[in-house]
C-alpha positions as CSV (number, residue, x, y, z in Angstrom):
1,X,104.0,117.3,111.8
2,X,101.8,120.6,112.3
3,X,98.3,120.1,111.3
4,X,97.2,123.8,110.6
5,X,94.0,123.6,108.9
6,X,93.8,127.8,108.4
7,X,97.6,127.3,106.3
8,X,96.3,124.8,104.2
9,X,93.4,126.8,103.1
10,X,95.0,130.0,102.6
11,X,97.1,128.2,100.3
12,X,94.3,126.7,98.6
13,X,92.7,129.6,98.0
14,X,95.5,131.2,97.2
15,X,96.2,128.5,94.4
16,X,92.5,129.1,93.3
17,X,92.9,132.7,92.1
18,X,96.3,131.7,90.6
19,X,94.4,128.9,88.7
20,X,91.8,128.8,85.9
21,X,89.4,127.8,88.8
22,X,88.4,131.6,89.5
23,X,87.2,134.0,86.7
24,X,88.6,137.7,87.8
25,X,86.0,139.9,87.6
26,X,86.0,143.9,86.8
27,X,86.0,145.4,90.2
28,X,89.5,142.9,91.3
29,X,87.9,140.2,93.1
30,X,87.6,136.7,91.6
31,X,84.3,134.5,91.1
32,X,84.8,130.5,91.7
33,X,84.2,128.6,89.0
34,X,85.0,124.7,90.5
35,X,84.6,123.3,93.9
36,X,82.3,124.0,96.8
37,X,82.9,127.7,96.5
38,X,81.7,127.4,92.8
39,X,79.5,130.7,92.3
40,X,81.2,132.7,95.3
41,X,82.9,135.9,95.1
42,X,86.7,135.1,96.4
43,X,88.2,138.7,98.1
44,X,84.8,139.2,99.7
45,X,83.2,135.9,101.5
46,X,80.6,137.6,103.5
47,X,82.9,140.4,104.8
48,X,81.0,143.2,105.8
49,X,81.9,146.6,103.9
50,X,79.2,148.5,105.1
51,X,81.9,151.2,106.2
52,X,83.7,151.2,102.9
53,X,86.4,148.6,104.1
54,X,86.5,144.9,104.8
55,X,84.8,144.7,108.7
56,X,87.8,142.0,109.8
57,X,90.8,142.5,112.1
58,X,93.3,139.7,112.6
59,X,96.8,138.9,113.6
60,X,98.2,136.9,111.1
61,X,97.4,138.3,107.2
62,X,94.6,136.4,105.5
63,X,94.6,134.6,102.1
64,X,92.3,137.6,100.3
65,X,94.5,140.3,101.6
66,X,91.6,141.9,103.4
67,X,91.1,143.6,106.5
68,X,93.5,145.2,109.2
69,X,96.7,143.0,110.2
70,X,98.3,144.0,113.6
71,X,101.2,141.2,114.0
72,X,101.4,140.1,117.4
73,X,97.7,140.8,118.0
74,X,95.4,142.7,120.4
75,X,94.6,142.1,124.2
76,X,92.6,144.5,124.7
77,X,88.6,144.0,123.7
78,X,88.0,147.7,123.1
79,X,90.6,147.9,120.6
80,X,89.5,144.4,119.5
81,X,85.9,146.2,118.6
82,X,87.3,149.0,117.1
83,X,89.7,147.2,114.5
84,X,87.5,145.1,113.3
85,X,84.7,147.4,113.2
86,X,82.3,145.5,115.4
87,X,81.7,147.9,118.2
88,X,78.8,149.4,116.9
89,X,75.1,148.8,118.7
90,X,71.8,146.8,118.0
91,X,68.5,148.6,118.6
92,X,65.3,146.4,118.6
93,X,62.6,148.6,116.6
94,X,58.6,148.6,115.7
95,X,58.0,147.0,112.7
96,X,56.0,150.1,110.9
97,X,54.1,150.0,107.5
98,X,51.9,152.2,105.4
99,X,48.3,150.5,103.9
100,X,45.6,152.3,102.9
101,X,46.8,156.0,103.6
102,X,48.0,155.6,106.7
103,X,50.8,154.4,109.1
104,X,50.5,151.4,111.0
105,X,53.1,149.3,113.1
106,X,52.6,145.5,113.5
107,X,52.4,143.5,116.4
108,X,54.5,140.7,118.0
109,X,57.2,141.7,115.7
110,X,60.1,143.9,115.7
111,X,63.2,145.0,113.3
112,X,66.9,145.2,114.4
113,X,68.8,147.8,113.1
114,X,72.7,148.9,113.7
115,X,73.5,151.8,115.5
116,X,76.1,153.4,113.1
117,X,74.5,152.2,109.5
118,X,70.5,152.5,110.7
119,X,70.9,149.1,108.2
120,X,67.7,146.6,109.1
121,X,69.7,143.4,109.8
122,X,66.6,141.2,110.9
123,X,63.0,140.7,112.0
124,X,62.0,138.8,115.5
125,X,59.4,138.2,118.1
126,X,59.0,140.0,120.9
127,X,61.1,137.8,123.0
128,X,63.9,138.0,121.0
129,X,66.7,139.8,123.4
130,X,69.4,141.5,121.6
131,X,73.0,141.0,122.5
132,X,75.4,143.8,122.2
133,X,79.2,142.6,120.8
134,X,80.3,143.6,124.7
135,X,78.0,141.1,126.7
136,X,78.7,138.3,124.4
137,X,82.7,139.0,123.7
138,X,83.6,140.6,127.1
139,X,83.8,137.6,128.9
140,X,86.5,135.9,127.0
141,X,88.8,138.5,128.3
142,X,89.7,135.8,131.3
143,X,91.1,134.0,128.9
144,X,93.2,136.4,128.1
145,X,94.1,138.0,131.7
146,X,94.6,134.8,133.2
147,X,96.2,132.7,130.3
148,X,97.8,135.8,128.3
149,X,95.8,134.5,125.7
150,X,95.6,137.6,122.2
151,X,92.6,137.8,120.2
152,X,93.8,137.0,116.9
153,X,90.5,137.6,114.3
154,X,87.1,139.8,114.6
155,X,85.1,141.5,112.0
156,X,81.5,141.0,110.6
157,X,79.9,138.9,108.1
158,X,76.4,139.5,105.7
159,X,76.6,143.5,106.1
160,X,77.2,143.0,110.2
161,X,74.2,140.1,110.8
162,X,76.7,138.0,112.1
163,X,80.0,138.9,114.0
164,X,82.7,137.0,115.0
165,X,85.8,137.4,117.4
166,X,88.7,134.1,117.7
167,X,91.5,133.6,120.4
168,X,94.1,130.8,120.2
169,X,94.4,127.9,123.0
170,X,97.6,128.6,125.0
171,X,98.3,125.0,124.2
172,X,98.2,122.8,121.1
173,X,96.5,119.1,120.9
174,X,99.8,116.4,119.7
175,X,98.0,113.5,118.6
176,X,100.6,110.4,119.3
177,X,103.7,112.6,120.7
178,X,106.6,110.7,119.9
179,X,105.2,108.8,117.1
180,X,102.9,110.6,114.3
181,X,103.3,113.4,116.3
182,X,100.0,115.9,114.7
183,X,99.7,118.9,116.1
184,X,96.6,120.8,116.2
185,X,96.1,124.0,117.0
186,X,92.4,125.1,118.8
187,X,91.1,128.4,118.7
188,X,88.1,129.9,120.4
189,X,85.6,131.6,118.3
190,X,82.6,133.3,119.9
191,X,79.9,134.1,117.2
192,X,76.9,136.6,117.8
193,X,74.0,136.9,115.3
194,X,71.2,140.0,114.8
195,X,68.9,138.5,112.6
196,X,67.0,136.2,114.5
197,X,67.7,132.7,112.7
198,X,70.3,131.6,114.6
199,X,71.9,131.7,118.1
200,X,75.1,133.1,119.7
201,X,77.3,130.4,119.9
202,X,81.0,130.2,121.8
203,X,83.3,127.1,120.1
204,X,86.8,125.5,120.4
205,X,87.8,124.7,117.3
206,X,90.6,124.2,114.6
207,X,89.7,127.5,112.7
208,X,90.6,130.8,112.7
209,X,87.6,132.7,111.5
210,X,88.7,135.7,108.7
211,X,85.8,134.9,106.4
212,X,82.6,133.5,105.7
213,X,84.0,129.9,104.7
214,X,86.3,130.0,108.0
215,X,83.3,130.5,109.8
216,X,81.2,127.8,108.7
217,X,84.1,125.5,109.2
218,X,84.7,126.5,112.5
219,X,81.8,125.6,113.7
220,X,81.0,122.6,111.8
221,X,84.7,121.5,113.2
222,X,83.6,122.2,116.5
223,X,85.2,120.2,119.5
224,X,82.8,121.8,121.5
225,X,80.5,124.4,121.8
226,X,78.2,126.6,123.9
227,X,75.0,127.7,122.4
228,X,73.1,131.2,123.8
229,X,69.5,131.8,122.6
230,X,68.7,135.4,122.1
231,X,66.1,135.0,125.3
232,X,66.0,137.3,128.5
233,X,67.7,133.6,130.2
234,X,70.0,133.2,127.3
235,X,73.2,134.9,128.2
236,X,72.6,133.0,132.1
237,X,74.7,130.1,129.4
238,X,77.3,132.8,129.2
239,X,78.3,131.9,133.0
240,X,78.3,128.1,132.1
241,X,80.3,128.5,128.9
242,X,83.1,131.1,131.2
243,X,83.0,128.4,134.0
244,X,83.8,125.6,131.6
245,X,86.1,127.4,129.5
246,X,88.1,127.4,131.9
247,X,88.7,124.1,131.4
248,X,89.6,124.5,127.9
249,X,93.5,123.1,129.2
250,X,92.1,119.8,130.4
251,X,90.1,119.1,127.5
252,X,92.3,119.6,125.3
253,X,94.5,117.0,127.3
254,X,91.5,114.5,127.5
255,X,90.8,114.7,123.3
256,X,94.5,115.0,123.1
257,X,94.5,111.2,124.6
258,X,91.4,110.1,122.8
259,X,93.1,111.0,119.2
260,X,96.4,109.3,120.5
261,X,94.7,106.3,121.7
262,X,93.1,106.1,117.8
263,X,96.5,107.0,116.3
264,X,98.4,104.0,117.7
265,X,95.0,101.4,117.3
266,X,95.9,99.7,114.3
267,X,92.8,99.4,111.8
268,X,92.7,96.9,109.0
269,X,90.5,98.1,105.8
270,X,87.9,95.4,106.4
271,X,87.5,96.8,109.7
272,X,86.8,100.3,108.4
273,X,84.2,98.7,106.3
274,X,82.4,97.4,109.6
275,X,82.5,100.8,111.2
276,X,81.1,102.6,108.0
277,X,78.4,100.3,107.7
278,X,77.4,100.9,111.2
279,X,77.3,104.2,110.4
280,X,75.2,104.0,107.3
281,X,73.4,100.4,107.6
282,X,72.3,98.5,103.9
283,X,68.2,97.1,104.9
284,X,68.0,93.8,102.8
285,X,65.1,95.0,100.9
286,X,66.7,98.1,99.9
287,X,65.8,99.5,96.3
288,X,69.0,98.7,93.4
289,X,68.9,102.7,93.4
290,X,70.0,102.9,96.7
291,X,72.5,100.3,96.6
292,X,74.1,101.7,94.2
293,X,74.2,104.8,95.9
294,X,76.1,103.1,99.0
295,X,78.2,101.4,97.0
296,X,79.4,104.9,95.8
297,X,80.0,106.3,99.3
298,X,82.0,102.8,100.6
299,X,84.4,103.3,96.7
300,X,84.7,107.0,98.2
301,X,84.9,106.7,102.0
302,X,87.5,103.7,101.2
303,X,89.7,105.8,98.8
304,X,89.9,108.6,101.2
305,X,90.6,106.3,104.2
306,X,94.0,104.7,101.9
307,X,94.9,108.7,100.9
308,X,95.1,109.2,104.8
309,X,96.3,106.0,106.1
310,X,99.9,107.5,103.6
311,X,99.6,109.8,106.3
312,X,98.9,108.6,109.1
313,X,99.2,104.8,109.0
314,X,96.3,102.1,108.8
315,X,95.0,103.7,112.4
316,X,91.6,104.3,113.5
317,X,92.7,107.9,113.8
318,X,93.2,107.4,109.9
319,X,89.5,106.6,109.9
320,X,88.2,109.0,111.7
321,X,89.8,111.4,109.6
322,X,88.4,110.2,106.6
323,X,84.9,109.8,107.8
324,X,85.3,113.1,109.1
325,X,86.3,115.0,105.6
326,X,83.9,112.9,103.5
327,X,80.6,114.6,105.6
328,X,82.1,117.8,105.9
329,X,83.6,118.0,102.4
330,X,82.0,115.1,99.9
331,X,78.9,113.3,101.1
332,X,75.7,114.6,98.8
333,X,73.5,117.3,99.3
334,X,70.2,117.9,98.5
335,X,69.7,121.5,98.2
336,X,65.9,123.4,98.5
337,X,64.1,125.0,95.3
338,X,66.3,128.4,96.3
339,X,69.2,126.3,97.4
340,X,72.6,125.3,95.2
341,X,74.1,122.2,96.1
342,X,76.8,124.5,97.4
343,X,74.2,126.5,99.9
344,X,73.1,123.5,101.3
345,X,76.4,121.8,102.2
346,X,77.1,125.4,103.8
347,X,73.7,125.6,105.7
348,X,74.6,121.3,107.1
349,X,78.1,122.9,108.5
350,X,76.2,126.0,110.0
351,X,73.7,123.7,111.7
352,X,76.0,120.9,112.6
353,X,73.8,118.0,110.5
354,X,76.4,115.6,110.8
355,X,77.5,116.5,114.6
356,X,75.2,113.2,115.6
357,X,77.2,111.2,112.7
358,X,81.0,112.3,113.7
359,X,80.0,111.9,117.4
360,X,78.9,108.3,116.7
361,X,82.0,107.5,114.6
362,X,84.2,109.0,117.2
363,X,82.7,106.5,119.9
364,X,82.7,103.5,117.3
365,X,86.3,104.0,116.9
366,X,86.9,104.0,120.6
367,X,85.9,100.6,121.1
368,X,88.6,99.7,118.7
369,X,91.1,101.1,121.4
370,X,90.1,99.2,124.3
371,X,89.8,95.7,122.3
């Protein structure tokens, strides 16, 4: 079977405006009301509109209809830009104020603005180095000359703060070939920021990026990534990340054997229960509060782990899928004073909170293979 992670939640979300899980509201779109996009407005997810239409191109027609579709895609960046209205420019500005009667500008700090909007997307320091869409983007187009590879998504997100562009693997990840035979399809999504609270980042993952959601979930899916800090040595990680992408064919193959190698280890449902409590250890002098509380995530993580195993057997691939959903998609969250409980499972995916957690379970599984 094809595991395409971007159909299944087109069709979910898809299903949610048909449903009584999203309130329409006057100007078309539709507001959430269930789920982890409770609260969020479905038809927009963080598109930027700051041009009067959605800032996203991509080849295949996403769920909310937004955006410009060119079937068959784009190979050349330029045009990549263009479409998906990401080829304006960053300046890097004085922060200036008025106090007391007159004008003043403030040290150390600094406001980038867009070059087509004059829109104030962030304040840094003064060694904050801004990357232009070109010098982070540009060098994927190897990829693409030597693999034929298309671009198949780019736009902007939070009124062009973040910006995104995705190409597809030339070759899909089977998991057991022969047997369950998963596929997976990887893309590779390159992600600039303007704002200064986060880094540029270059990632293979499962997900197509065409909204804010698909974004988050692309890079808390991440098989690997590449992280660039807005410094003056920041884009010297752009060489590294070109060098080893390059070698995006051969890791696919090595996590291609890795997932195979849990897909045909038989796992028992007491042995899941040992891997989950290495993963989140019980102390003997632990409170009844607490307890309680992992007794709750053991019910959960074991009813997930029989839903997959109708899926894919009583494997240790099973497991790893189940572990893998609960963190990304269940476990709790406890959100700031300004947070929702929603927000803060979003902020855990942007900043990878569990990355240590799935690595860990990833190895633990392993060991089961070479028993």
């Amino acid at each position: 079977m094809s595991t395409d992670v971007n159909e299944k939640f087109h069709a979910e979300r898809a299903a949610l405006i048909e449903s009584t899980g999203a309130r329409r509201r006057s100007n078309g779109t539709y507001a959430a009301t269930v789920g982890y996009d409770r609260g969020e407005v479905i038809g927009r997810d963080g598109l930027d509109t700051s041009r009067g239409t959605a800032a996203l191109y991509t080849s295949t027609p996403a769920w909310h209809g937004l955006g410009s579709v060119i079937p068959g895609g784009i190979s050349d960046i330029g045009t990549v830009l263009a479409v998906g209205q990401i080829d304006y420019e960053v300046d890097k500005v004085p922060v200036r104020y008025t106090y007391d009667g007159s004008d003043r500008v403030m040290e150390e700090r600094w406001v980038t603005v867009r070059s087509d909007t004059g829109a104030a997307l962030g304040t840094v320091g003064h060694r904050y180095e801004v990357f232009q869409q070109r010098q982070i983007f540009t060098f994927l187009e190897d990829l693409a000359d030597t693999h034929g590879v298309l671009w198949e998504s780019a736009g902007a997100l939070r009124g062009g703060r973040r910006v995104f562009v995705t190409m597809q693997v030339p070759d899909s990840i089977v998991v057991d070939r022969g047997g369950l035979d998963d596929e997976v399809r990887l893309f590779i999504v390159a992600v600039n920021s303007h704002d200064g609270t986060s880094q540029a980042e270059v990632v293979v993952t499962p997900w197509r990026v065409v909204c804010g959601n698909t974004e988050r979930f692309a890079l808390a899916d991440a098989h690997s990534r590449w992280a660039i800090r807005h410094t003056s040595s920041g884009l010297e990680n752009l060489a590294e990340a070109r060098r080893t992408l390059g070698l995006t064919v051969k890791y696919a193959a090595a996590f291609e054997a890795e997932e195979t190698a849990l897909a045909r280890t038989d796992m028992a449902l007491t042995e899941f229960h040992r891997v989950i409590a290495d993963l989140w250890p019980l102390d003997d002098d632990a409170t009844d509060r607490t307890r309680n509380s992992h007794a709750r995530r053991t019910e959960r993580l074991d009813a997930m782990f029989r839903t997959e195993t109708e899926r894919a057997g009583r494997t240790a691939y099973a497991g790893e899928r189940a572990i893998t959903d609960y963190l990304d998609h269940v476990a709790p969250r406890r959100p700031g004073k300004t947070m929702t409980e929603e927000i803060a499972r979003a902020t855990a995916l942007i900043e990878g909170a569990d990355d240590d957690t799935k690595s860990k379970a990833h190895r633990r599984l392993l060991l089961l293979t070479r028993a």
